[in-house]
C-alpha positions as CSV (number, residue, x, y, z in Angstrom):
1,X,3.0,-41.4,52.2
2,X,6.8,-41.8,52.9
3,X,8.1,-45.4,54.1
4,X,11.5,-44.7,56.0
5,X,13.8,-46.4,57.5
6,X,15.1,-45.2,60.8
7,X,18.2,-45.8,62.0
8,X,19.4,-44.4,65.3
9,X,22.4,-42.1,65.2
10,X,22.9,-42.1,61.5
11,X,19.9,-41.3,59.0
12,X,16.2,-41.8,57.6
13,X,15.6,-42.8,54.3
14,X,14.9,-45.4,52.5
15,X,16.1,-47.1,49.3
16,X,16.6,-44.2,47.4
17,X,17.5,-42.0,49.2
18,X,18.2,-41.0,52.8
19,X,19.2,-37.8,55.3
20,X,22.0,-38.6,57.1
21,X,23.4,-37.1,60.2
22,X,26.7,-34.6,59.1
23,X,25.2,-34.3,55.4
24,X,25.9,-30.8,54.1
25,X,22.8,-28.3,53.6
26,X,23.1,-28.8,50.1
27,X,22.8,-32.3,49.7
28,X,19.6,-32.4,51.5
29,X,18.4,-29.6,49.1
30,X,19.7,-31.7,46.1
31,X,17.5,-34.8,47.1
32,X,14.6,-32.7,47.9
33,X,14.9,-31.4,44.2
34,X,15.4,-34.5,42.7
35,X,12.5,-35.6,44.2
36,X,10.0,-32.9,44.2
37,X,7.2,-35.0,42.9
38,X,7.2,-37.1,45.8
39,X,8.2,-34.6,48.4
40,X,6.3,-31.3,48.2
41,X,5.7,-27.8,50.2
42,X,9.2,-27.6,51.4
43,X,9.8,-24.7,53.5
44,X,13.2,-23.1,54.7
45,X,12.7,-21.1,58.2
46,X,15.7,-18.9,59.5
47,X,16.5,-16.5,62.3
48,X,17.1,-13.3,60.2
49,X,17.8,-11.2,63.3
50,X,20.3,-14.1,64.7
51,X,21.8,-16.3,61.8
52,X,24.3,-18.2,63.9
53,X,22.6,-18.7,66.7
54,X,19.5,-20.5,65.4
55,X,19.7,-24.0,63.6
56,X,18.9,-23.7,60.0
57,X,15.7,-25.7,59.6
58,X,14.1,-27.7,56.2
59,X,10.2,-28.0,57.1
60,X,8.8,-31.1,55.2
61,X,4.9,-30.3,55.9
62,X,3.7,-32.6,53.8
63,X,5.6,-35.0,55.4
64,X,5.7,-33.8,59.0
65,X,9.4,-33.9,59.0
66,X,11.8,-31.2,60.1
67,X,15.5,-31.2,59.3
68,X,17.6,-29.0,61.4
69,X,21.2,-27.6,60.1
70,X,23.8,-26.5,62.4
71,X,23.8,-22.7,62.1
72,X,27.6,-22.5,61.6
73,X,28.6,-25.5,59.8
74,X,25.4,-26.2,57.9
75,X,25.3,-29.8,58.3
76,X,22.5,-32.2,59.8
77,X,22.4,-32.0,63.1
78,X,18.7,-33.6,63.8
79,X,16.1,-35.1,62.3
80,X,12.7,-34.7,63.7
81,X,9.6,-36.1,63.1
82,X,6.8,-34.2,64.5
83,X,4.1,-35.9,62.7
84,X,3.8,-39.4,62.5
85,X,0.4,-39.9,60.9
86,X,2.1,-38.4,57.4
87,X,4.7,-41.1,57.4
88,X,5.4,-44.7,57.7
89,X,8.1,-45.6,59.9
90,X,10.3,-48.7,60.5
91,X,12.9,-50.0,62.5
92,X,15.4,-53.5,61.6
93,X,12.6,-53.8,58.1
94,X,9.7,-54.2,61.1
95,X,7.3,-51.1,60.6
96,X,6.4,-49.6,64.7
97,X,4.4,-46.8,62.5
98,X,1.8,-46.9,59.8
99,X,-1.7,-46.6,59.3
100,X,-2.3,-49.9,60.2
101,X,0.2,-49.6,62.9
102,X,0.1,-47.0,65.9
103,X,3.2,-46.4,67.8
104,X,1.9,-46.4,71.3
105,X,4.3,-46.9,74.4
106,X,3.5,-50.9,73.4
107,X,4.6,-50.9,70.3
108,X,8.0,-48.8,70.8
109,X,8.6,-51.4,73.7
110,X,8.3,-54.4,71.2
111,X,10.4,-52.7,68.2
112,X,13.2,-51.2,70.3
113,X,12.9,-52.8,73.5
114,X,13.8,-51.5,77.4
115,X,15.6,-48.3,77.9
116,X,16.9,-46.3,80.8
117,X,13.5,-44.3,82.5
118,X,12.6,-41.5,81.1
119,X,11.9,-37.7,81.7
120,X,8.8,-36.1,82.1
121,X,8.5,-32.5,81.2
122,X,5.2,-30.5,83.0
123,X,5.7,-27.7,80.8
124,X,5.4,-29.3,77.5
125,X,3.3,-32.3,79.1
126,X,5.4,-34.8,77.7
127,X,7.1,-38.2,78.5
128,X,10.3,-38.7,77.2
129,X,12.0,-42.2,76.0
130,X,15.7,-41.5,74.9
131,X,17.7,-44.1,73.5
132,X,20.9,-43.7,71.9
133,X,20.7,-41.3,69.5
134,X,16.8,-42.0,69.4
135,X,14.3,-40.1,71.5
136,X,10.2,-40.4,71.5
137,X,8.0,-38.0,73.1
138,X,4.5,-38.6,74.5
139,X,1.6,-36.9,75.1
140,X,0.2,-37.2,78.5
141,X,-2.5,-34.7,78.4
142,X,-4.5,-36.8,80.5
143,X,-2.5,-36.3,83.2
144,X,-2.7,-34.0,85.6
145,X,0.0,-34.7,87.8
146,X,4.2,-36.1,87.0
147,X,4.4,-39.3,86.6
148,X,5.9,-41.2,89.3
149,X,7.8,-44.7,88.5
150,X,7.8,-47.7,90.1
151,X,11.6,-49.3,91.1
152,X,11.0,-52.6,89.0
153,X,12.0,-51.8,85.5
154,X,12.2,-55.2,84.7
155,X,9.1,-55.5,82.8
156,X,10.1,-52.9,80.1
157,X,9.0,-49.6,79.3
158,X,5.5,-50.7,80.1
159,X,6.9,-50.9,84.1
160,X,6.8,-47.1,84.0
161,X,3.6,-45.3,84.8
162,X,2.6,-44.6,81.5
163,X,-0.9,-44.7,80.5
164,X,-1.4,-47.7,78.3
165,X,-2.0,-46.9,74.6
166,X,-0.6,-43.3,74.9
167,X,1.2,-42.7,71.5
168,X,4.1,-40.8,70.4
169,X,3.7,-37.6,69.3
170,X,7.3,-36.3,68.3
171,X,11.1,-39.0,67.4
172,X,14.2,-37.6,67.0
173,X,17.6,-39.2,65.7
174,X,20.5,-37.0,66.5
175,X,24.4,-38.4,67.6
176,X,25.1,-39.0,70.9
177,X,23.1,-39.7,73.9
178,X,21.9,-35.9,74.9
179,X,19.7,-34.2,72.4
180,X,20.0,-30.9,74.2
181,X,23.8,-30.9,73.7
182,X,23.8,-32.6,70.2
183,X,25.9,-31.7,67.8
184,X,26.8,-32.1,63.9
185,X,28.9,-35.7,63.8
186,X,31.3,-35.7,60.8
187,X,30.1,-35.9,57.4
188,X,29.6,-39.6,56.7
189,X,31.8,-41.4,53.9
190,X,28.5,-42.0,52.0
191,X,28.1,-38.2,51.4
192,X,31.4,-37.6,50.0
193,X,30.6,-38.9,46.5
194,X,33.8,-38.6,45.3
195,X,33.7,-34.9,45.5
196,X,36.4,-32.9,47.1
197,X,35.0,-30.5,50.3
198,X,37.2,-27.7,51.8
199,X,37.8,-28.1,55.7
200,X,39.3,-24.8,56.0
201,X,40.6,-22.0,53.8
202,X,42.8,-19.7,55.1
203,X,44.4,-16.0,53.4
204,X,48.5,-16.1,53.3
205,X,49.4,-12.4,53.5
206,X,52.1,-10.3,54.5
207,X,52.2,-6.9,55.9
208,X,50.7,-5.0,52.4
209,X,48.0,-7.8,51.8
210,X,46.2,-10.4,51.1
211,X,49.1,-13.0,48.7
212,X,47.0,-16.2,48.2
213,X,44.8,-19.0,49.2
214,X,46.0,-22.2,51.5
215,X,43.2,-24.8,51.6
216,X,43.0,-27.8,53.5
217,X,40.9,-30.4,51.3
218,X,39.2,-33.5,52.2
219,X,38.1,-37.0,49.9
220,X,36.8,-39.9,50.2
221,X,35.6,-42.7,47.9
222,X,37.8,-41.3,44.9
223,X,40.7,-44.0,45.1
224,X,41.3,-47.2,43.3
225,X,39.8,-50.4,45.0
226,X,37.3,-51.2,48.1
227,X,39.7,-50.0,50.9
228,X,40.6,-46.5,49.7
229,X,36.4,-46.0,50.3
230,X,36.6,-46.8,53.9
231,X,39.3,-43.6,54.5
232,X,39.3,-40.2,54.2
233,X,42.4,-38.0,52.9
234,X,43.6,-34.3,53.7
235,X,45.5,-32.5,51.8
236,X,47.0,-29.3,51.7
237,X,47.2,-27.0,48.9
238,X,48.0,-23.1,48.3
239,X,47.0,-20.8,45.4
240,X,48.7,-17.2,45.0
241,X,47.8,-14.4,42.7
242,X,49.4,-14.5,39.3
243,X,48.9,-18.3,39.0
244,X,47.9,-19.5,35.6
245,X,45.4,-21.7,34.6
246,X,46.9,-24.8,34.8
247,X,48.4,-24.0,38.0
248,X,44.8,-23.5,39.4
249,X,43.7,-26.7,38.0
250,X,46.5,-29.1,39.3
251,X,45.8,-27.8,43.0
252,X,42.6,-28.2,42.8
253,X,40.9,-29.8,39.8
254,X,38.2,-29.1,37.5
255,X,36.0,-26.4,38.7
256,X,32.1,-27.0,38.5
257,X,31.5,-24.2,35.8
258,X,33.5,-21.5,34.2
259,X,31.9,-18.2,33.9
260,X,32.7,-15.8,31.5
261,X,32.0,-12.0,32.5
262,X,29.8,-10.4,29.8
263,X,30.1,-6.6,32.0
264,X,32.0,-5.8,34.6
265,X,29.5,-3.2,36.9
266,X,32.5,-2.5,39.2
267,X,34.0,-0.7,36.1
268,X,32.3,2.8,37.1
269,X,34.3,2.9,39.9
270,X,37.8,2.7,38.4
271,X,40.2,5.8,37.4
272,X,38.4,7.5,34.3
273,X,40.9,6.5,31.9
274,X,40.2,2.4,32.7
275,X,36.8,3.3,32.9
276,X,36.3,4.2,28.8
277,X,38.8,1.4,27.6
278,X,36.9,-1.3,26.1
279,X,37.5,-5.0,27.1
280,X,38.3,-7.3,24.1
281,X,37.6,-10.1,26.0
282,X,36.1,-10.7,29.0
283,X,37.4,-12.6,32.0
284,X,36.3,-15.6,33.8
285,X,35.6,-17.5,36.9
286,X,36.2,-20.9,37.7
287,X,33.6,-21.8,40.1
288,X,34.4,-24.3,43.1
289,X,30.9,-24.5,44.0
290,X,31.9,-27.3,47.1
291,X,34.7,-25.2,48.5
292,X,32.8,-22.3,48.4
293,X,35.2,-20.1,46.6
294,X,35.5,-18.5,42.8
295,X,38.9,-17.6,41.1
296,X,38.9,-14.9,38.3
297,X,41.3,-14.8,35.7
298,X,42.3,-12.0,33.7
299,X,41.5,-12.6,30.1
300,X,44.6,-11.1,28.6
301,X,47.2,-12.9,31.0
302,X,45.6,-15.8,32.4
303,X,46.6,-14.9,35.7
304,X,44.6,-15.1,39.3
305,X,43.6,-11.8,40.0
306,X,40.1,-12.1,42.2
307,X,39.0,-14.7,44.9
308,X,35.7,-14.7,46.6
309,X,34.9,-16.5,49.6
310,X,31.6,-17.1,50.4
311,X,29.7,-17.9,53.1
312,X,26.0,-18.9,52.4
313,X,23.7,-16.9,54.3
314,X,20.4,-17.8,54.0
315,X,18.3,-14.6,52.7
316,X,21.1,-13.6,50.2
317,X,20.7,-13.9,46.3
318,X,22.8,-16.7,45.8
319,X,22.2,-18.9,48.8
320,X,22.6,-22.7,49.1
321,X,24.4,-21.9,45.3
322,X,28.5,-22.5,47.4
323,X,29.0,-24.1,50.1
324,X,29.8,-22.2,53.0
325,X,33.5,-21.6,53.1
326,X,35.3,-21.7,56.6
327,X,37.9,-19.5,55.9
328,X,40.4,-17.5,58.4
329,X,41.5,-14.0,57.7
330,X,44.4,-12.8,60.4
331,X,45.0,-8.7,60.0
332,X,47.8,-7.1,61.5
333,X,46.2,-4.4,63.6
334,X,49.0,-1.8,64.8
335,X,47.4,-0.8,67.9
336,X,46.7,-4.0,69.5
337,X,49.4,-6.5,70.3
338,X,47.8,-9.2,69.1
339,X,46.8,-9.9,65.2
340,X,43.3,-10.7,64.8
341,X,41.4,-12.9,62.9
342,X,38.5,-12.6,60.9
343,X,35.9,-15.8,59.6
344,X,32.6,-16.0,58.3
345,X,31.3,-15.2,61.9
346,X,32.9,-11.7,62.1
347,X,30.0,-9.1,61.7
348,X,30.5,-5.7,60.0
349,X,31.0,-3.4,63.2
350,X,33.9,-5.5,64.3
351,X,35.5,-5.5,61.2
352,X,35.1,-1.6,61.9
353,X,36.5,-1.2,64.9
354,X,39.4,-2.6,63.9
355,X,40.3,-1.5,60.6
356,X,38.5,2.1,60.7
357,X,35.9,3.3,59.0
358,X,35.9,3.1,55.0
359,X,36.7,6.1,53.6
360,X,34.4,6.5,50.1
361,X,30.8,5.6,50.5
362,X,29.6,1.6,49.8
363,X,29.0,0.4,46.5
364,X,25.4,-0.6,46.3
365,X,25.2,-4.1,44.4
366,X,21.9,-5.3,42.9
367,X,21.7,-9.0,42.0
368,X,19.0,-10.3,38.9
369,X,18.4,-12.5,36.5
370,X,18.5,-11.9,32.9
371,X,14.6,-13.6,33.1
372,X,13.4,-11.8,36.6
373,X,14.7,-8.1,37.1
374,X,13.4,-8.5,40.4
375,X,15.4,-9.6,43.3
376,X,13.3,-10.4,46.6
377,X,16.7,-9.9,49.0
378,X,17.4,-6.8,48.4
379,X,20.7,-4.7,47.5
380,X,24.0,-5.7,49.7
381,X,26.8,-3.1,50.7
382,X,30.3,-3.5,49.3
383,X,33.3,-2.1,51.3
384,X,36.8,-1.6,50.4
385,X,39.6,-2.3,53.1
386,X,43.1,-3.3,52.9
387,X,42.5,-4.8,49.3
388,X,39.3,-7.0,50.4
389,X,36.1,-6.3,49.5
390,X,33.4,-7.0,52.0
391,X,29.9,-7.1,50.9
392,X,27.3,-6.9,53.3
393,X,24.0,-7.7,54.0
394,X,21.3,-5.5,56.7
395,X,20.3,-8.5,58.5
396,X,19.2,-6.1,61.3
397,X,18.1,-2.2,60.8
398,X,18.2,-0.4,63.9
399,X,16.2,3.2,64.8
400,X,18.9,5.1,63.3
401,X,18.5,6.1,59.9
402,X,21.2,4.7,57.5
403,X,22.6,3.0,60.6
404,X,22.6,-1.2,60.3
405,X,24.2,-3.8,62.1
406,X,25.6,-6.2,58.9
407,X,26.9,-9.8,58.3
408,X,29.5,-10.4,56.1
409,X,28.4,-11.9,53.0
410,X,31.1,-12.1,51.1
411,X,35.1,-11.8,51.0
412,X,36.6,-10.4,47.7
413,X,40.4,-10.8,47.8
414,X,41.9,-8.0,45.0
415,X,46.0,-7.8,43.6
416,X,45.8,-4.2,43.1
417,X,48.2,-3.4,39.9
């Protein structure tokens, strides 16, 4: 059985570990791995017919602990335990819940002491406690009317018409003091590790295309001395097709892996006479695994010639792999007045009514290991337009044959020669 700490507004954990409030998706996933003897049956739940409109959840049921994402940003956004007798809980190193220990409306009185009265829902048949940034809910089966509250709170929460003993049956921490209108705080300082995380990344073009990268990157913790911890730093920095190597690499630093093609299954596709020359060598990606983008570099020049941009849906191949990149796309649409902009929310039917229908047919892409040929996701769509690539996924299938209503998955960013 887990021993946590809880603090309101910020996290639960303990000494090893903890989930705090603004933590990135893949953080959480990264403690739930390294710890996978201790914390088992781990489920990830989703909306597949509405992505961005339903938190991303992590289901400890061994536990009885839920973490729930923020469907666009993918950070914590609440922690809820809906369980209590699978976990020991504490409060200022003073346990209000353990097996020896039963948090009753007592006992949350003594541990946290008097809060503002609370809200009782007939639907749900529960009492509500909220404090800041810490809510309990009761169960009051055993009534069958509202409760009604006496005018004297001076006596604490046990003033309130609550049945004596009645026990909590879900907490929640979340920031602020609404946990209906909660929202995803800013990561913390403790989750930047050092590491370097992409607040936006937006395409420099001009009227033919696509030109480059500009990202705006954000540290913390990576400075010399106690005070360059407490701060966090943007900066600014662009990367163009036909950059080298080293240009890549003093903008933005070591990439987490570098990838070497051994095929390239795209090659099909080219001109005949591309298609039967041989590669001597094969080109690579640098993979920026936080920022959620990949460079590829031709293996004969050196040179920038791919970016991908990806967005981490959940149900795709490679999720929780990246980072979900924020990235802005503005096309210049000759009849409208305005120029648009496309981001990770755009789905594929927009994209369509405003740059037309792709001429040639999709590629079909098929995603495998070299262990497991088998790929439980399915085949995504890939699209050319305007020198992108966009690869989708059938999230919804409609009546229609052949007819879907897609996501974008993925951005591909080509220089055509």
């Amino acid at each position: 059985m887990l021993d946590l700490e809880v603090v309101p507004e910020r996290s639960l954990g303990n000494e090893q570990w903890e989930f705090a409030l603004g933590m990135p998706l893949a953080q959480a996933i990264s403690i739930l791995q390294k710890h996978c003897r201790i914390i088992k049956n781990v489920q990830v739940l989703y909306s597949e017919q509405m992505p961005l409109s339903h938190d991303l959840i992590l289901n400890l049921t061994q536990d009885g602990i839920k973490l729930l994402f923020d469907a666009c940003n993918q950070r914590l956004k609440v922690i809820e335990v809906y369980d209590l007798s699978k976990v020991k809980l504490k409060y200022c190193g003073v346990h209000f819940n353990s097996q020896s220990i039963a948090p009753t409306i007592e006992q949350i009185d003594q541990s946290f002491g008097a809060t503002h009265p609370g809200v009782y829902n007939a639907a749900e048949q529960l009492f509500h406690l909220n404090f800041r940034g810490l809510s309990f809910s009761f169960q009051l089966d055993s009534w069958s009317e509202a409760p009604k509250y006496e005018p004297n709170f001076a006596h604490g929460l046990a003033s309130l018409q609550i049945p004596h003993g009645a026990t909590v049956k879900r907490m929640y921490i979340y920031s602020g003091n609404n946990l209906q209108e909660t929202k995803a705080p800013v990561m913390p300082l403790a989750c930047y590790l050092g590491n370097v995380y992409a607040e936006s990344v937006e395409v420099l073009r001009d009227g033919a295309g696509p030109l480059g990268l500009k990202l705006r990157l954000l540290t913390a913790g990576c400075g010399p001395g106690v005070l360059a911890d407490t701060k966090v730093r943007a900066v600014e920095r662009n990367i163009y097709f036909g950059d080298s190597c080293q240009d890549v690499l003093s903008a933005l630093g070591s990439p987490h892996k570098v990838f070497y093609k051994s095929e390239d299954k795209m090659k099909i596709h080219s001109p005949s006479p591309h298609k039967q020359v041989p590669s001597k060598c094969n080109d690579y990606f640098f993979n920026y695994y936080i920022l959620g983008v990949d460079i590829l570099f031709d293996s004969t020049t050196h040179l920038v010639k791919k970016f991908v941009l990806h967005t981490n849906y959940p149900g795709h191949y490679n999720f929780n792999i990246y980072h979900r990149c924020d990235f802005k796309i503005p096309l210049i649409i000759k009849k409208v007045s305005n120029n648009y902009v496309l981001n990770f929310c755009t789905q594929w039917d927009q994209i369509q009514e405003l740059l037309g229908h792709p001429m040639e047919k999709p590629v079909v892409l098929h995603r495998s290991s070299s262990a497991n040929n088998t790929n439980p996701f399915g085949s995504t769509f890939c699209f050319g337009l305007q020198r992108m690539i966009f690869e989708v996924c059938d999230w919804v299938t409609l009546y229609f044959t052949f007819l879907f209503r897609m996501y974008i998955q993925y951005y591909v960013l080509y220089l055509l020669n």
